[in-house]
C-alpha positions in Angstrom: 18.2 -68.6 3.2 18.3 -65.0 4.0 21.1 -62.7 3.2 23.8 -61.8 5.5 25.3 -57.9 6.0 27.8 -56.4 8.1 25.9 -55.5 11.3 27.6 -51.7 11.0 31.1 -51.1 13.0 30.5 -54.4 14.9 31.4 -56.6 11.9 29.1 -59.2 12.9 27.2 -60.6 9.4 24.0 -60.4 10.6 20.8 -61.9 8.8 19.3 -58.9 7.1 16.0 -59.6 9.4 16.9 -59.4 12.9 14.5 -61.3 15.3 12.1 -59.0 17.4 12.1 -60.9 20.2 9.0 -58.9 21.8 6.7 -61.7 20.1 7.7 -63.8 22.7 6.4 -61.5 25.5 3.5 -63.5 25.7 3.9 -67.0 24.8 4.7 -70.1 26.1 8.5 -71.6 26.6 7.2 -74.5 24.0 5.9 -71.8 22.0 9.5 -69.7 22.4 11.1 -73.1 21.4 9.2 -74.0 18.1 9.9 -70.4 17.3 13.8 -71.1 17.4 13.1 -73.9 15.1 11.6 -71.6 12.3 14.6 -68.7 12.8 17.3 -72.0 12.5 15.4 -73.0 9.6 16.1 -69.9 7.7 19.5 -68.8 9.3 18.7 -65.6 11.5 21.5 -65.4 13.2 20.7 -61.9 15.6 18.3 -62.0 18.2 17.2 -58.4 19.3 15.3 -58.3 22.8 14.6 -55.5 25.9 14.0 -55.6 29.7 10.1 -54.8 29.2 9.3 -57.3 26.4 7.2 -59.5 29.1 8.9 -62.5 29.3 10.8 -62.4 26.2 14.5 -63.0 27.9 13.0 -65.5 29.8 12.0 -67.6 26.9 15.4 -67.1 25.3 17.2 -68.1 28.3 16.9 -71.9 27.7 18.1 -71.2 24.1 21.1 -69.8 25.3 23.4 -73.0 26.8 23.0 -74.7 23.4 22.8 -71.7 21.0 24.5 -68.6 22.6 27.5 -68.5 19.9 24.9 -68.7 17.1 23.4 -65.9 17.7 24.2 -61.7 17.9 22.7 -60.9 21.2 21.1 -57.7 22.0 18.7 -56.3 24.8 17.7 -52.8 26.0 16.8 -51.0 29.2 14.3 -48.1 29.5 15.3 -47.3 32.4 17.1 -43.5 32.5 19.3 -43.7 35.4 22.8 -45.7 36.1 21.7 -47.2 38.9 18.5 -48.3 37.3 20.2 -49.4 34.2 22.8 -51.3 35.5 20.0 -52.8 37.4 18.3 -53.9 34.4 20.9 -55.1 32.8 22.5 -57.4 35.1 19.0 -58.6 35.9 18.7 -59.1 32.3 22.1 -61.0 32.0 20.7 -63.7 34.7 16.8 -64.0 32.5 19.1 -65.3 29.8 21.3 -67.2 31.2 24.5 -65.4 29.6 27.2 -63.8 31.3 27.6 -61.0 28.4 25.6 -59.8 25.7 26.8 -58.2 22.0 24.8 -54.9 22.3 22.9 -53.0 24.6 20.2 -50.2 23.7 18.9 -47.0 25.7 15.5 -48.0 25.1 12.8 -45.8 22.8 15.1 -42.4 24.0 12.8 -39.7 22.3 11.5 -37.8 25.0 13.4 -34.7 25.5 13.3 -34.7 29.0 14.3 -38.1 29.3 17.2 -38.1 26.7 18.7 -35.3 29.3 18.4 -37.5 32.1 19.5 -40.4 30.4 22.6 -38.9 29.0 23.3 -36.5 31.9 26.0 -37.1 34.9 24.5 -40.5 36.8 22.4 -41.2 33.3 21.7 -44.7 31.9 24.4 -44.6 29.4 26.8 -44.0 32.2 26.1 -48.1 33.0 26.0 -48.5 29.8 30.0 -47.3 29.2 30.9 -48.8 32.7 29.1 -52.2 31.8 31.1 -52.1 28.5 34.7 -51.6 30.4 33.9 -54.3 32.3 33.1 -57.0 29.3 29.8 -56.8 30.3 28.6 -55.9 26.7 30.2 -55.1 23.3 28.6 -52.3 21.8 25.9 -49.5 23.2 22.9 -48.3 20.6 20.2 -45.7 21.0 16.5 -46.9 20.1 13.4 -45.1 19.4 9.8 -45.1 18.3 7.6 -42.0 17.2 8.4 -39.8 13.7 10.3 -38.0 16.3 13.1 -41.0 16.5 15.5 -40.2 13.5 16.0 -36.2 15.0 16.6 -37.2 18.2 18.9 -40.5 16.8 20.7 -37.7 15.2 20.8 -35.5 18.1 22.0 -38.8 20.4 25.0 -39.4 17.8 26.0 -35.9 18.6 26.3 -36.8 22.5 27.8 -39.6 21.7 29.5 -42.4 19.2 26.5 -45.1 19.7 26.8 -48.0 17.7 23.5 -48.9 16.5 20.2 -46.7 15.7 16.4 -48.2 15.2 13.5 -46.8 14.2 10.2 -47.0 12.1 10.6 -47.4 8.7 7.6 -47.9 6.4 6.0 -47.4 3.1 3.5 -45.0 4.4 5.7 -43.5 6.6 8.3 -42.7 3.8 5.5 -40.9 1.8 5.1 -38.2 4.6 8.1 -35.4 3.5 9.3 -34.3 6.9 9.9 -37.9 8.6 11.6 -39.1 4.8 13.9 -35.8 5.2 14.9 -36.6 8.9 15.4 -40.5 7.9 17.5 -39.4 5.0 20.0 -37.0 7.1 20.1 -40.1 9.6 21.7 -42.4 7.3 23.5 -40.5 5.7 25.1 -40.0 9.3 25.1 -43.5 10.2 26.7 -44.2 6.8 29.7 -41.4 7.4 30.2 -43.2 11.1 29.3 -46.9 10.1 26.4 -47.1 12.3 24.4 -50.4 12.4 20.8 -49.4 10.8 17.9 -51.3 12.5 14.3 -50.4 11.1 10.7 -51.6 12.7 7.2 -51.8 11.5 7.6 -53.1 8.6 4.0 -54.6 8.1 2.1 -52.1 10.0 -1.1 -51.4 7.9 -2.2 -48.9 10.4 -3.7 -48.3 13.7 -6.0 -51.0 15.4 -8.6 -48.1 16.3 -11.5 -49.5 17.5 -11.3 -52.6 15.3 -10.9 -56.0 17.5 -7.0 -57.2 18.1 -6.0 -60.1 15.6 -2.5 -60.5 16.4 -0.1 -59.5 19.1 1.3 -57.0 17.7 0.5 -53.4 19.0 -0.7 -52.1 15.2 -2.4 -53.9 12.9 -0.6 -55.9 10.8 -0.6 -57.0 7.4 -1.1 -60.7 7.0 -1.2 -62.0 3.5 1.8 -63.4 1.6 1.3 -61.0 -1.4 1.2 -57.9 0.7 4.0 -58.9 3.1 6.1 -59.6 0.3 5.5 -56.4 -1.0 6.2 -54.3 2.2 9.1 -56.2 3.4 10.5 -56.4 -0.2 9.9 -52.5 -0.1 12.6 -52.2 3.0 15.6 -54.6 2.3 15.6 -52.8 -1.1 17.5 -50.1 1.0 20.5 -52.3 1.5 21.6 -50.0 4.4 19.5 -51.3 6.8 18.5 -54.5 8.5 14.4 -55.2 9.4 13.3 -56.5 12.8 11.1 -58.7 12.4 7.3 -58.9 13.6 6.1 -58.8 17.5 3.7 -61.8 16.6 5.1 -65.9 16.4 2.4 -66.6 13.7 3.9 -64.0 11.6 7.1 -64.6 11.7 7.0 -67.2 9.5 5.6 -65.1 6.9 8.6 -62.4 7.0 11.2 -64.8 7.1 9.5 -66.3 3.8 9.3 -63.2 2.2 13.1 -61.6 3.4 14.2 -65.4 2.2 12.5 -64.8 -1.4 13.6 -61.0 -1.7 15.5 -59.8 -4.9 14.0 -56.4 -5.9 12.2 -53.5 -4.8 8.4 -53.4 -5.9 7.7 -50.8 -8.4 6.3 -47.3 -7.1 3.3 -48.3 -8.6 2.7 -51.4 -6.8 3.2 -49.8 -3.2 0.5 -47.0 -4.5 -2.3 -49.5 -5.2 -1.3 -52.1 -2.1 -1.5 -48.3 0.1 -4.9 -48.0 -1.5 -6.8 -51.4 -1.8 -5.1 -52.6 1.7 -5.8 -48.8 3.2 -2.3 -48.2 4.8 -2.1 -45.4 7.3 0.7 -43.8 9.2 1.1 -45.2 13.2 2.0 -41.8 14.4 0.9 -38.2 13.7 3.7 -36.1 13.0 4.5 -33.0 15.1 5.8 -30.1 13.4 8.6 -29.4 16.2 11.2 -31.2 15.9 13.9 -31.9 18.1 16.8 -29.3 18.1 19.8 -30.3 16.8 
């Protein structure tokens, strides 16, 4: 089985990989239900979704009259105003069939113009505060994608107390000095404020480019056992965060394998020659502004 943490300030012992529900976007609902069967079979216990994962809530709706108080429950909006958010979320509320959810996440909030909207007078996080006076939700996080993510993270936790970060969190992006620095001063934040830690792309090998799509995901992944291990051994080695898993069904299975078998990190050595023979790249170019703080 996989190991269990406190989720941050929410107390909820989540399963160290969280379910990225975005690999149901696309599937069917008897697809969506064998899927259950495998994150049962090894215990996840936190299901993490959004408004604009295609028909990801959906497919978790049916789960939910049987398996609601079994799991953590989050979703997100990208929407940046409180009348759009609330929107979304109520509309996301009725998709899976609940009547409250445990968290709820200002979707991928890196922009700059945006994050002022969105945490401006009549912003989304305005619903998001209202929804959570009203039992509506539990906790509010901030999400984001982009080696931009961890500043402006940072930067959100200064507006406000959020609950929960996420961001990428790689191998190869961990080499590159700048992004390690700004994911470094985020944790250490999240750790002073007990911040639940969410991290993504875990497997990315790199960019599809013009290579054909294999797999759902929006990168291209990495698909062996060894070299799955290797990379998701490489991120629950930093006990302070939680992974989310793949955006593809016929990888799940892989992660879930290789988060139940973790118990080290893999030497430096090994993540040098895997970045090498398996010719890891970073997903995003990284911008020598950064966000002020």
């Amino acid at each position: 089985m996989i190991s269990q943490a406190s989720f941050g300030r929410t107390g909820h012992l989540s399963t160290r990989t969280i379910f990225g529900a975005a690999a149901l976007g696309s599937v069917t609902q008897e697809e969506a239900d064998r899927t259950l069967d495998v994150l049962l079979a090894h215990g996840v216990n936190h299901i993490d979704t959004a408004a604009s994962y295609g028909d990801a809530e959906q497919r978790i709706g049916p789960w939910m009259k049987k398996h609601r108080s079994a799991f953590f429950l989050a979703t997100k909006t990208g929407q940046r105003t409180a009348e759009k958010a609330r929107e979304d979320l109520h509309r996301s509320l009725e998709r899976m069939r609940v009547d409250r959810v445990d968290l709820i996440q200002l979707h991928c909030l890196v922009e700059p113009t945006e994050w002022e909207v969105a945490m401006g007078p009549s912003g989304a996080l305005e619903a998001l505060v209202e929804a959570r006076s009203q039992g509506l939700v539990r906790f509010i996080g901030v999400t984001g994608h982009g080696v931009n993510a961890p500043a402006m993270h940072r930067r959100s936790l200064q507006r406000f107390d959020f609950d929960t970060v996420l961001f990428p969190y790689n191998y190869m992006m961990m080499q590159n000095p700048a992004y390690a620095a700004d994911v470094k001063a985020l944790l250490r934040l999240c750790r002073r404020r007990n911040v639940g830690v969410q991290t993504i792309k875990s497997i990315a090998r790199g960019p599809y480019g013009d290579t054909a799509r294999t797999h759902a995901t929006w990168y291209a992944p990495l698909k062996d056992r060894k070299t799955v291990d290797r990379a998701v051994h490489w991120v629950l080695s930093n006990p302070t965060v939680f992974l989310n898993t793949v955006g593809d069904i016929h990888l799940l299975p892989l992660v879930l394998d290789a988060a139940s078998r973790f118990r080290r990190k893999p030497a430096a050595t090994v993540m040098d020659k895997m970045a090498g023979t398996e010719t890891l790249a970073p997903l995003f170019v990284y911008r020598q502004t950064r966000p002020r703080l």
